[in-house]
N, C-alpha and C positions, 0 to 999 in steps of 0.2 A: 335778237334782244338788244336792247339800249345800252350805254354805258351805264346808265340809272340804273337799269334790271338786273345788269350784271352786279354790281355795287351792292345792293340790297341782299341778294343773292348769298354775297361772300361775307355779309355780316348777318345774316341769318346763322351760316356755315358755322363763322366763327362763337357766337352765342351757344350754337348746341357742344359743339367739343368744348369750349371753354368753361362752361359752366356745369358740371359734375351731376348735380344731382340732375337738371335737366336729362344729361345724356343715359343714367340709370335712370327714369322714367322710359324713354325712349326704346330703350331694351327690351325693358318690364312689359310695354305695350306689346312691340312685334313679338316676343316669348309668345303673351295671352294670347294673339291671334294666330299663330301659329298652331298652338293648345288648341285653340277654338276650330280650326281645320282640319286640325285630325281628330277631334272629338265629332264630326260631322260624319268623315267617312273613315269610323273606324270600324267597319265592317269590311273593309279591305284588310285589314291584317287580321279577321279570323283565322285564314290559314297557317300562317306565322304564329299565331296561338298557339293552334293544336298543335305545329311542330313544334315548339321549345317546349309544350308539354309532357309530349312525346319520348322527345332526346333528352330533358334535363336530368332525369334519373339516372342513365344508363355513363353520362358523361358525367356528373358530377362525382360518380363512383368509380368510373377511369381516372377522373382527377385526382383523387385521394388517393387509389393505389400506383398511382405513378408516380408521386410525390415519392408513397413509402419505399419503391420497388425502384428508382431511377439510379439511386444512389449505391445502390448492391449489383446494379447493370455496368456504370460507369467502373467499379471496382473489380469488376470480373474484365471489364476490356481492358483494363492495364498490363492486367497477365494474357496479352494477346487471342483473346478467347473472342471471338466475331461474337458482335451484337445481337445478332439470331442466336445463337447456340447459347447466348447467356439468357435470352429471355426461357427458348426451350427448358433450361436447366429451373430456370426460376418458377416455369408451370408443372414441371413434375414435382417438383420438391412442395410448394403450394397445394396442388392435389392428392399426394402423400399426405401430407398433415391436417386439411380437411378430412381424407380419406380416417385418418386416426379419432378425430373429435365426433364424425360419424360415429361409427362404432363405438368407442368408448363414453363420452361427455354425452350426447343430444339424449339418449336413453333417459340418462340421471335427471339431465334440466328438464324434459315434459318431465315426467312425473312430477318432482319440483310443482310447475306451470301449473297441469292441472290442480295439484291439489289447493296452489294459494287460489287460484279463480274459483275452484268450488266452497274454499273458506271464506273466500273475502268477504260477503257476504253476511256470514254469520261472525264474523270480524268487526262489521260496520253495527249489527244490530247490539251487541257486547259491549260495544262503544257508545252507541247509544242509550243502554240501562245504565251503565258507569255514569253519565253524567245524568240521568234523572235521578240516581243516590245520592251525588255530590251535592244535587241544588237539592234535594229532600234534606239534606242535614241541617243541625239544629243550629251550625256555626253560618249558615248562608240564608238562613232564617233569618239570624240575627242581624244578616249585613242587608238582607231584603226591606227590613223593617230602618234600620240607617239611614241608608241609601235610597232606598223608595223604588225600588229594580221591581217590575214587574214578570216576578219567575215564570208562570205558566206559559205569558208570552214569549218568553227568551228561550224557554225547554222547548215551544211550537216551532218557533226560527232555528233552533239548531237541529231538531229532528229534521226537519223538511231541508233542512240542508244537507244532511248527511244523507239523508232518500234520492235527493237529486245528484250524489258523487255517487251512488249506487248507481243510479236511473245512467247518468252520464256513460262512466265508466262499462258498462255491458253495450251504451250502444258504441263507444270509441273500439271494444271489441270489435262489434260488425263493420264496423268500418275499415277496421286493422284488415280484417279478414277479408273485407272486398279489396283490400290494396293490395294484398299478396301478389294476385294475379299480374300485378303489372312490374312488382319487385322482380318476381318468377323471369319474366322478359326483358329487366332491364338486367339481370344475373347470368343468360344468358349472350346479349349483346357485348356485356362487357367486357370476356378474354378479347373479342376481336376488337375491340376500340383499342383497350390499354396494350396489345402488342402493336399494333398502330405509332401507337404514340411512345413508346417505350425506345421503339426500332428507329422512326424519323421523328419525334418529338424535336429534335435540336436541331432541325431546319423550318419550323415552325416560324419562328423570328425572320427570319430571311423573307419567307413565304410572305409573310405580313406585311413585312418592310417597302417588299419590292412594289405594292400597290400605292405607298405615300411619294410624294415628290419627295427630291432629293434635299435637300435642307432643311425637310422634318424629320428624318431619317435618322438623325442620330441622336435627337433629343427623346424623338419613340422608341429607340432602344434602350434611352436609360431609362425612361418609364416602363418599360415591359421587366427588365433586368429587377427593378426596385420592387415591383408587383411579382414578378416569380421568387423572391428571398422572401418577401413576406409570408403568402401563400403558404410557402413549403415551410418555414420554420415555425406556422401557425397549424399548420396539421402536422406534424412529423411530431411538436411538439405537445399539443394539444392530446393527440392519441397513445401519448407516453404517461402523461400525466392523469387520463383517464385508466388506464390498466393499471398504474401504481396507487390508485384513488381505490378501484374494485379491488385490486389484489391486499391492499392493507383492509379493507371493510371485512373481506371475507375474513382475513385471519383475526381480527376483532370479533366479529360475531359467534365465530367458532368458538372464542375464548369464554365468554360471556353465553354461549348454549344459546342463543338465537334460533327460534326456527326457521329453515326457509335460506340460510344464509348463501348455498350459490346462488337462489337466482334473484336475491335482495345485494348478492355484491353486484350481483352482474347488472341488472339497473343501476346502482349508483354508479357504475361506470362508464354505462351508454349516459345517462344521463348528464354527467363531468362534461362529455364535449360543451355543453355550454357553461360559457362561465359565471360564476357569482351566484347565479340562480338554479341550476342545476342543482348542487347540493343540495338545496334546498328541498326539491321536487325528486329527488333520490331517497333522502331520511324519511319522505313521508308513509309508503308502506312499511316501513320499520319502527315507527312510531307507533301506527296499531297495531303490531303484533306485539308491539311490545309493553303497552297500555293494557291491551288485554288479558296477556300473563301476566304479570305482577308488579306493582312498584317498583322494586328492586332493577327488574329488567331494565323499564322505564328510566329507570339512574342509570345503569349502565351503559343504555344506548347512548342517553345523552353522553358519559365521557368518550366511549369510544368513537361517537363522532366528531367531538370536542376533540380531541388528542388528531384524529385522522385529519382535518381540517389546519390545527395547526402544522403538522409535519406537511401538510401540500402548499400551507402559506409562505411556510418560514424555508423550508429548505427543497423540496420538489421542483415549486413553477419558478423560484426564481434559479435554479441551476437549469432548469431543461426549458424554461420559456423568456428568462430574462426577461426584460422591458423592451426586444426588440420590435415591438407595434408600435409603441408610445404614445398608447391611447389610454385613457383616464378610465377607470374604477365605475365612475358615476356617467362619462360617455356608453360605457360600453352597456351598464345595465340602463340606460336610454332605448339604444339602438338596438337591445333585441328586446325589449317591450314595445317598440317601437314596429319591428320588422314581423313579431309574432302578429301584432294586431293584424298586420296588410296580409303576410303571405303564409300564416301557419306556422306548421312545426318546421315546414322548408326554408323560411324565412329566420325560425331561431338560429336554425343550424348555421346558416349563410350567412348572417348579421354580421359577426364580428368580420371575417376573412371579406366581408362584402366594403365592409366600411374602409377596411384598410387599404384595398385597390382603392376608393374612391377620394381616398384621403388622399393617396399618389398621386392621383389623378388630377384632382384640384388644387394640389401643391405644385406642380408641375405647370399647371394652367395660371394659376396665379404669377407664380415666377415670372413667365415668358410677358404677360399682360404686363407687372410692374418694369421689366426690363425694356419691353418694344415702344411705354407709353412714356408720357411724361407727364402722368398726374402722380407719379411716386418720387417724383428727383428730392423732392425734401425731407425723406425720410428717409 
């Protein structure tokens, strides 16, 4: 090539780095075609499908009791007790206390189960006469004739709405009930992961490490470090705040003569792991039951929610969960209507903990980019 060719060459070079938005085009392009080729042969990674289908039950449930179980492992090896003999000690004691809620609790909660599944039902039809009385009255007459509400049509939309949370609900049952099968196998799988992980979990890092060259090596350890303190303080704490969420329901409902109340707390508890919206989606079988006894009830539910809601606002999440995410209110109920749309109920659960690795991730990414470039020196 010419000196000419060269010359042109080098101010081509310096036009695309120098000029910013150009060079985010640039990206944006190879990104899409990049997209665009593995959207062509992405029949090559059915396999890799089926496995992270496969694995991600069995392991995201190693994950969770490793978090809760790591901390009572490290605490038993200070009194010189070998890492095996503390996990041992940790699956008999676990097995004992299953062994107890076998026999004593699962009896109480089906019965529980069945009978709200054979009421709900006539639950939903209850609820349904209650508001074809409400809108027959002489006061919603009055606001019909106001307003210009066209009631029969509005009585058609909410029957056939409440037919379809019927209709829904029996078939989320069948589906519940085709999942078992593979909860069955990931319940199985899982003593042998999490004493895996229990035993050499904390060469894990190293494991990881030694596959990056050496000068990324210790910026990927404070990235993994920041994503494990999250992680664990996001479930350790998350699952604290949901058994103190059921455990105050129950003794509310008790109070207040609730039917149903173990396995109406016990929902609002499963339900708590997700945040902001959960509660939400926890009150709502407690609302028709409560609709359907009596006004009164109906008042009562609502304080006792009210009251359990402020005690997990004001003093609960912020002593067991503090603000160490430091993710917004309005981000978080984003990203799991967000995550529910794409991936399910898998995706509610994973949202938050999901976003917070990726917030590290891209906090860390940025850093190194404003630090190695020089399109950030003036800020």
């Amino acid at each position: 090539m010419s000196d000419k060719q060269f010359t042109k060459v080098d101010m081509f070079k310096k036009f695309i780095l120098n000029n910013r938005f150009v060079l985010f085009l640039l990206i944006i392009f190879l990104i899409g075609i990049n997209l665009l080729i593995f959207r062509e042969v992405s029949y090559i990674f059915t396999p890799l499908q089926v496995l992270v289908k496969t694995v991600i039950l069995p392991i995201m449930m190693a994950t969770v009791c490793y978090y809760l179980l790591n901390p009572l492992v490290d605490y038993l090896e200070r009194f010189k007790i070998k890492r095996v003999y503390s996990i041992l000690l940790l699956y008999i004691v676990i097995i004992g206390v299953l062994t107890i809620i076998i026999v004593s609790v699962i009896p109480f909660l089906r019965e529980q189960i069945m009978s709200l599944v054979s009421s709900f039902p006539g639950y939903a039809s209850d609820v349904e006469k209650l508001i074809r009385d409400i809108v027959g009255s002489q006061f919603v007459n009055e606001a019909q004739k106001t307003l210009n509400i066209n009631v029969p049509d509005l009585v058609s939309n909410v029957s056939e709405q409440i037919s379809k949370i019927v209709n829904n609900t029996w078939l989320g049952i069948g589906v519940f009930v085709g999942a078992v099968k593979d909860f069955v196998l990931a319940l199985i799988i899982l003593p042998f992961i999490l004493f895996y992980l229990l035993k050499d979990g904390r060469k894990l890092p190293k494991y990881i490490l030694s596959f990056l060259p050496i000068p990324f090596r210790n910026q990927t350890f404070t990235v993994m470090k920041e994503i494990n303190t999250s992680i664990s303080l996001y479930i350790r704490g998350q699952i604290i705040v949901s058994f103190c969420i059921g455990f105050l329901m129950f003794i509310g409902f008790l109070i207040i003569g609730l039917e149903y109340a173990s396995i109406l707390a016990l929902i609002a508890a499963f339900t708590s792991i997700v945040p902001y919206l959960g509660p939400a989606i926890a009150i709502t079988p407690a609302l028709i039951i409560a609709i359907v006894t009596s006004p009164i009830m109906l008042l009562k539910l609502i304080i006792v929610w009210t009251v359990v809601q402020l005690i997990e606002g004001k003093f609960i999440s912020p002593q067991i969960m503090g603000r160490n995410l430091h993710i917004h209110p309005i981000t978080i109920i984003f990203v799991i209507l967000t995550a529910g749309n794409l991936f399910g109920v898998i995706g509610i659960i994973l949202a938050v903990p999901g976003y917070a690795v990726l917030k590290v991730i891209a906090t860390h990414i940025f850093d190194y980019v404003k630090h190695r470039s020089k399109y950030y020196k003036d800020v």
